[in-house]
C-alpha positions as CSV (number, residue, x, y, z in Angstrom):
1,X,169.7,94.1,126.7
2,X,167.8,91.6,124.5
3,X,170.5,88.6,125.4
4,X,169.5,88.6,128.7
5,X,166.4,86.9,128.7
6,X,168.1,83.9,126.9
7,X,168.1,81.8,130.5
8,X,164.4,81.5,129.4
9,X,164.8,79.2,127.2
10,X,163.8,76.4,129.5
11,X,160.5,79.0,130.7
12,X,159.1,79.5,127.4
13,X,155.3,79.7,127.6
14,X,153.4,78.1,124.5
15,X,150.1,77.2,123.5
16,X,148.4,75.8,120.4
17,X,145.0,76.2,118.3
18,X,144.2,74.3,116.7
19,X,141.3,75.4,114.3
20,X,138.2,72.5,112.9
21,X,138.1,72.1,109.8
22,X,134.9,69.5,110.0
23,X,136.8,68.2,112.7
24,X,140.3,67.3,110.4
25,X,143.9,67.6,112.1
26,X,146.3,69.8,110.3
27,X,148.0,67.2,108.7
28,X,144.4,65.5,107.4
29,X,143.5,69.2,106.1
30,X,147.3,69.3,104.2
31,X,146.8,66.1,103.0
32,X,143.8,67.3,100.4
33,X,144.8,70.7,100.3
34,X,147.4,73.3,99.2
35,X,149.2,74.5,102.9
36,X,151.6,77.0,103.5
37,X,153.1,78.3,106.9
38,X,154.0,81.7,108.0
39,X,155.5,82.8,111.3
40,X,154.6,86.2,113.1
41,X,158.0,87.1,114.4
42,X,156.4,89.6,117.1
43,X,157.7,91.9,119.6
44,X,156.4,89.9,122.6
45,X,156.1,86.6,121.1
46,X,156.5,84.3,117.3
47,X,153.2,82.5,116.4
48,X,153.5,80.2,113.6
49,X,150.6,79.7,111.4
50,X,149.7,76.9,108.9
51,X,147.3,78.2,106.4
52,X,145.2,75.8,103.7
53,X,143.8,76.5,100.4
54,X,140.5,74.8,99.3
55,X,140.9,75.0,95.6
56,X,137.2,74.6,95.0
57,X,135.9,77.7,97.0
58,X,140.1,79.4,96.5
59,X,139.7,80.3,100.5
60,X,142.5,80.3,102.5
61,X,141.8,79.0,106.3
62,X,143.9,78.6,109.6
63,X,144.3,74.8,109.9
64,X,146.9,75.3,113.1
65,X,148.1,78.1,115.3
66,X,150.8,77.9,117.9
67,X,152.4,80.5,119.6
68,X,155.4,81.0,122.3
69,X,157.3,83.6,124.1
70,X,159.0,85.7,124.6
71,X,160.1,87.6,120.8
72,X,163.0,86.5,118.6
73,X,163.9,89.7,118.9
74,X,164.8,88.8,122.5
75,X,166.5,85.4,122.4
76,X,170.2,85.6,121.8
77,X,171.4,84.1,118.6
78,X,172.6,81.2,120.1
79,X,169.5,80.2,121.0
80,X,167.4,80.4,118.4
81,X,167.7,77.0,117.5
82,X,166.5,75.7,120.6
83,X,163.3,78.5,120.3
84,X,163.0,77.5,116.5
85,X,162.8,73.3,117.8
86,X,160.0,75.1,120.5
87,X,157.9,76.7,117.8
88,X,157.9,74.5,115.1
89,X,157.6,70.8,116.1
90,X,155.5,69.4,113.5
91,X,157.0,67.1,110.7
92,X,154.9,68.1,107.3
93,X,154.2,64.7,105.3
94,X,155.3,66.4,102.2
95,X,157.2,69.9,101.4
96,X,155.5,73.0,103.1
97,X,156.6,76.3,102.1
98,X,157.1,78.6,105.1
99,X,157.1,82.6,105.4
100,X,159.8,84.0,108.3
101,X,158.8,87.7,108.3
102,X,159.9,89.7,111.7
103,X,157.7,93.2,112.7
104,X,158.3,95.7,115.2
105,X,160.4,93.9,117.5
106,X,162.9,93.3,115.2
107,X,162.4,96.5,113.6
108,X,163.7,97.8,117.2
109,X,167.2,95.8,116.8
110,X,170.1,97.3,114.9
111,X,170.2,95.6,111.2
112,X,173.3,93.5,112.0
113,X,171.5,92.0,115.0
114,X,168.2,91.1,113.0
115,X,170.7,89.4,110.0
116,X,172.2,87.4,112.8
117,X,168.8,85.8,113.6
118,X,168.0,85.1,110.3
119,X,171.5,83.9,109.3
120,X,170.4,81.6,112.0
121,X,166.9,80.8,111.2
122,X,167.9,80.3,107.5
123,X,170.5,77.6,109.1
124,X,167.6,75.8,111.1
125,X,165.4,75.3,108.2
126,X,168.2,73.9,105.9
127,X,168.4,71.2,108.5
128,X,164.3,70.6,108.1
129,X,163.9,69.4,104.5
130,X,160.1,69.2,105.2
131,X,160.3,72.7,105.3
132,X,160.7,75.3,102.5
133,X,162.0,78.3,103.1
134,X,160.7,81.0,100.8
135,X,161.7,84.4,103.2
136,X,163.1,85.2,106.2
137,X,163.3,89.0,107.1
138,X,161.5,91.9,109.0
139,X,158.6,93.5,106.3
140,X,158.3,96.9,106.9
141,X,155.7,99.0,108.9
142,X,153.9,99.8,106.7
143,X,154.3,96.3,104.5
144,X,152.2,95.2,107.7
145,X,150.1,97.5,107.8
146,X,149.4,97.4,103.9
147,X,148.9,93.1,104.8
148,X,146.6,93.5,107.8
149,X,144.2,96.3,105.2
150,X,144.7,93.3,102.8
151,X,143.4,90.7,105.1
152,X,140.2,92.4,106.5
153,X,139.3,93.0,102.8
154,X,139.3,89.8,101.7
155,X,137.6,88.4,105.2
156,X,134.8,91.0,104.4
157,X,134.7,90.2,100.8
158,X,135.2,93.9,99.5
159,X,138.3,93.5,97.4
160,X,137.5,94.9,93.9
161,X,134.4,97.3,95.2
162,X,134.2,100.9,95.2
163,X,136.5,103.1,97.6
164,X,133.1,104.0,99.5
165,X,132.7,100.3,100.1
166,X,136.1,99.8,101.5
167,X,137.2,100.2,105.3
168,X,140.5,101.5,107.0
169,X,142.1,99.9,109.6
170,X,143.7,100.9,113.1
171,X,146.4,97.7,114.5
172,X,147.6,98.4,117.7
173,X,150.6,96.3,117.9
174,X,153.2,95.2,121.2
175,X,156.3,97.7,119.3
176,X,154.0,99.6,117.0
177,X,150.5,100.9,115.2
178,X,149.8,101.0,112.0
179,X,147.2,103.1,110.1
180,X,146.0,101.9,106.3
181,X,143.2,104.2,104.7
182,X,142.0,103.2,100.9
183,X,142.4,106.3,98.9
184,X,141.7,107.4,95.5
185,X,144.1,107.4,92.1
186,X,143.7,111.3,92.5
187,X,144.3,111.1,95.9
188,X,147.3,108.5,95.4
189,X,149.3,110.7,93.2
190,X,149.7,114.4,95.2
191,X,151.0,112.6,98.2
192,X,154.5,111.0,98.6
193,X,155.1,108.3,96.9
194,X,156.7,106.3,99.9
195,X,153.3,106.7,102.0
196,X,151.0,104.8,98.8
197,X,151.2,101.7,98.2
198,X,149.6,99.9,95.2
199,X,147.7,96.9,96.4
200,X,147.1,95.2,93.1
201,X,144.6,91.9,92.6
202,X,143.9,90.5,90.0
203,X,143.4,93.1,87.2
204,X,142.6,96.0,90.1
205,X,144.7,98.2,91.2
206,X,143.9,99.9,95.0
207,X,146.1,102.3,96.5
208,X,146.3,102.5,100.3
209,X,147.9,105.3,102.7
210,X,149.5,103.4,105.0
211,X,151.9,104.5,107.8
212,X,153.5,102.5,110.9
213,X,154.5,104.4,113.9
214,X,157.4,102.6,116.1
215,X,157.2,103.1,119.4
216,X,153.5,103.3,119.7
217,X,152.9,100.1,120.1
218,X,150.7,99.3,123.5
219,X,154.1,97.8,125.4
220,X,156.7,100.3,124.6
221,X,154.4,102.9,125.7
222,X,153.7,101.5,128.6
223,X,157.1,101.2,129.8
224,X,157.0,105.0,130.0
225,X,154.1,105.2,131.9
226,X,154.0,102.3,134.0
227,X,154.2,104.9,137.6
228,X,151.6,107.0,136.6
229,X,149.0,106.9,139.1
230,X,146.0,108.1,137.3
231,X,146.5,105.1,134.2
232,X,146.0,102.0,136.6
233,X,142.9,100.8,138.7
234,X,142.5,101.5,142.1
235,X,144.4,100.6,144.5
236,X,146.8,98.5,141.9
237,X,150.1,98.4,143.2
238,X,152.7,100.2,140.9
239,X,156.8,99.4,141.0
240,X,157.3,102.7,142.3
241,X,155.6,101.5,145.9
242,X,152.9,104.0,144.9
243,X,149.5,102.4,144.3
244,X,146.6,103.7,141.3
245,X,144.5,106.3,141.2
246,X,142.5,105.6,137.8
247,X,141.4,108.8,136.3
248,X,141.0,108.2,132.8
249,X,140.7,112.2,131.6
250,X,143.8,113.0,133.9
251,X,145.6,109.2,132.0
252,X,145.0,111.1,128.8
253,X,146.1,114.2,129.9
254,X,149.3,112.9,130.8
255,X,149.9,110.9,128.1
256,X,149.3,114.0,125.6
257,X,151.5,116.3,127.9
258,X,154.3,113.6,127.3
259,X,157.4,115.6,125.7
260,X,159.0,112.0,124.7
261,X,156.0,110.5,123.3
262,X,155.0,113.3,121.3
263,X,151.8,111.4,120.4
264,X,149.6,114.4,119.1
265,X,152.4,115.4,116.9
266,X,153.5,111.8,115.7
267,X,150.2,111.3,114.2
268,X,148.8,114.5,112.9
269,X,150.0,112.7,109.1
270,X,147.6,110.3,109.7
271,X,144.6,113.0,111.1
272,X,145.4,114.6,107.8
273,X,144.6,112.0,105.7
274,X,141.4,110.9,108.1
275,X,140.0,114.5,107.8
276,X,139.6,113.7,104.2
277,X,137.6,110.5,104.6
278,X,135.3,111.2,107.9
279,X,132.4,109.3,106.7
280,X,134.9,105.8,105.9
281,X,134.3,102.8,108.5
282,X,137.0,101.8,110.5
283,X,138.2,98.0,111.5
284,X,140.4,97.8,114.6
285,X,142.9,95.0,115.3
286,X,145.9,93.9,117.4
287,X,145.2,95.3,121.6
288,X,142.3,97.3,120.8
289,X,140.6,94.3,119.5
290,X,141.6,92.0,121.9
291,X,140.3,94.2,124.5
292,X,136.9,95.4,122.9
293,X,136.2,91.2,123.2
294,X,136.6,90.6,126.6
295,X,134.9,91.8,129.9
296,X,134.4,94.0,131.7
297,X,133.4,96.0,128.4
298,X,130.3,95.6,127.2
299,X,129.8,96.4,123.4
300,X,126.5,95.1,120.9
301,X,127.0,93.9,117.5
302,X,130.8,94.1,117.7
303,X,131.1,97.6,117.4
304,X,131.7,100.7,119.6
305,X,132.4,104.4,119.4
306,X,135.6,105.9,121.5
307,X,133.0,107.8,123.1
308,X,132.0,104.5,124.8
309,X,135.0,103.0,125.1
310,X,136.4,105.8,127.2
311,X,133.2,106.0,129.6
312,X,133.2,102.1,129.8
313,X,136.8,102.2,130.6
314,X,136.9,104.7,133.0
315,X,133.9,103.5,135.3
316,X,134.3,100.0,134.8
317,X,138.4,99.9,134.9
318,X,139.7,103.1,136.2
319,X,137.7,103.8,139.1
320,X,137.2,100.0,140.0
321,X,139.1,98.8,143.0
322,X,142.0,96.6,141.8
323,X,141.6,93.2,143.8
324,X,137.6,93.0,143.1
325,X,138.5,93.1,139.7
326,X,141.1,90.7,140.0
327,X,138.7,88.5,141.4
328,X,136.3,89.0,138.6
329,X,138.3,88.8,135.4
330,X,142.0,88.0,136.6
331,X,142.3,85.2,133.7
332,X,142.8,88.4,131.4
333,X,146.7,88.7,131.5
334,X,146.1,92.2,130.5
335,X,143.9,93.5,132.9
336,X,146.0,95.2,134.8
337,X,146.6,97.7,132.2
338,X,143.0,98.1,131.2
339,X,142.6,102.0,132.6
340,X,145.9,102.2,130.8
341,X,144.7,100.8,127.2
342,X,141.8,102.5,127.0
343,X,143.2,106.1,128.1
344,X,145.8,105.2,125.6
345,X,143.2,103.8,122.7
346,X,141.0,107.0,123.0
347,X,143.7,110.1,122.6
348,X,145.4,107.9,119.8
349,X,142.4,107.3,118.0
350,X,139.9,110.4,118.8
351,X,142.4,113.5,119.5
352,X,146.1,111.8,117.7
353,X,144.4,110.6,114.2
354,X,141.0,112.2,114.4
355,X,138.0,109.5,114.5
356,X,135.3,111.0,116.0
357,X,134.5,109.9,119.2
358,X,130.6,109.2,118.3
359,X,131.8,107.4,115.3
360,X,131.3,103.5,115.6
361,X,134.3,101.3,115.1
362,X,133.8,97.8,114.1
363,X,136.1,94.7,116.1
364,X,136.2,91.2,114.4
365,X,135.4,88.2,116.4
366,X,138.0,85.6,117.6
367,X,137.4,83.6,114.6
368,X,137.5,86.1,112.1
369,X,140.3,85.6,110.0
370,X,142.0,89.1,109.6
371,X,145.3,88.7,110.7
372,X,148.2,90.4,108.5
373,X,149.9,87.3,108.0
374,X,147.1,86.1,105.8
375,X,147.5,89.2,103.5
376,X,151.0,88.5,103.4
377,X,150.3,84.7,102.4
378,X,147.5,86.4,99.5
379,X,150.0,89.3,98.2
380,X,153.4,86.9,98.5
């Protein structure tokens, strides 16, 4: 099912950031600093990041973004040349190394499948001498997660600190969510060993719970939901011929109720683990932050509590008719989901993994540079 959308090819939609650095081009940044790339091979799309190091201040910044779609994970291998020629179109003026790392979308494919795409990548790039390869594979969940914990650290400047000074983190992915909660030594060594990882920098060594959940991811669990009345706006017209009925409470309900999902049960490791650090604050990334940043919610000081979130998106998405919010906010590609996300954000968050709902939750801005792939560049 993931050749099919290989008559795309020619459909691809792409855009590109490109981020100031006092107003330099990527190639004027590379020319005075260290750069390395790294490519997000994501579940609904690949973004390919150039990153550059200012050896005076040793901080690494975004000097270019450019994503397209759909995900490798959905091109047949014949055609990822022609998506690789699409993505990466720049000519470095000297050797850049480059990261390839695939997450939950390829983590869906059968291994054979995901080899045969990087057999193919690993081809493309030994036809690009301006590039230098250094990886091309799918990091684990929880490698992601560990990345993205990683990231917000260093963008908040707590690496080193005490564990009181530290924050978890909540990604909401396309294919999956990952959970990464700082945790003690003592903590560290009375649960498994395959749930810890030991982040080490420098001479310190932190040790972080971390868990990725496949599946959970905002798309896939859509898919199963994508008739339910009650999840979508008024009046929004649903593939069944059926139109919505946003109820947020009843959304929940039947999310919970959801024999395949099993979404109470999936993450009562995770609640375990939060139980034990209630007082922690939390970061949230991926869907969650991208919706906490746009209209029609309405949050102060980047931050908000579930509590708000649900009441927010219940009145302002659920039980708003669908074409006058169309008319308001239709540039958001996601809107139409918006009953859906939050009703999905809350019972994850408050009743799966056990924030509490008055508990305030803090969202980066745009430019905030905590993206996992940043971490990966830092721990690499």
């Amino acid at each position: 099912m993931f050749e099919k959308t290989c008559l795309s090819i020619f459909f691809w939609s792409f855009y590109s950031l490109s981020f100031a650095q006092q107003a330099l081009s990527w190639e004027e940044v590379c020319q005075s600093n260290h750069c390395e790339a790294i490519v997000d091979v994501g579940s609904s799309g690949s973004r390919l990041y150039i990153y550059s190091n200012n050896s005076a201040q040793n901080a690494w910044q975004v000097a270019f973004s450019k994503k397209i779609t759909p995900g490798l994970s959905s091109v047949s291998v014949d055609h990822v040349e022609e998506y690789l020629n699409q993505l990466i179109q720049m000519k470095p003026s000297k050797p850049m190394p480059i990261y390839v790392y695939g997450t939950a979308g390829m983590r869906l494919l059968p291994e054979h499948q995901q080899q045969q795409r990087y057999q193919a990548v690993t081809s493309w790039f030994h036809q690009h001498s301006e590039w230098i390869l250094r990886q091309a594979r799918t990091i684990s969940g929880q490698e992601e997660g560990v990345y993205a914990w990683f990231a917000v650290q260093q963008e908040l400047g707590t690496l080193g600190k005490p564990l009181k000074d530290l924050n978890a983190v909540i990604e909401i992915g396309g294919a999956s969510a990952q959970v990464s909660i700082p945790i003690s030594p003592r903590e560290a060594r009375r649960l498994p060993a395959q749930d810890v990882y030991p982040v080490r920098w420098g001479n310190q060594v932190t040790f972080v719970w971390s868990h990725s959940y496949l599946g959970l991811g905002i798309n896939e669990v859509e898919k199963q939901f994508s008739d339910v009345t009650q999840c979508f706006s008024l009046g929004y017209p649903l593939k069944n011929g059926s139109v919505g009925q946003g109820d947020i409470l009843n959304c929940i309900q039947s999310l919970e109720a959801n024999p395949e999902l099993s979404l109470i049960s999936r993450l009562d490791e995770a609640k375990k683990i939060v139980g034990k650090h209630v007082n922690m604050p939390w970061i949230a990334l991926g869907a969650i932050r991208f919706s906490a940043q746009n209209p029609p919610y309405r949050f102060d000081g980047q931050l908000f509590n579930l509590k708000q979130l649900k009441e927010q998106g219940d009145s302002a998405l659920c039980h708003q008719d669908w074409q006058s919010l169309f008319q308001s906010f239709g540039q958001d590609p996601y809107l139409y989901r918006g009953c859906f996300s939050a009703s999905y954000f809350y019972s994850s968050l408050s009743n799966g993994i056990g924030i509490n709902e008055n508990q305030m939750i803090h969202y980066p801005t745009p430019n905030a540079q905590m993206d996992w792939t940043l971490g990966a560049l830092l721990l690499s």
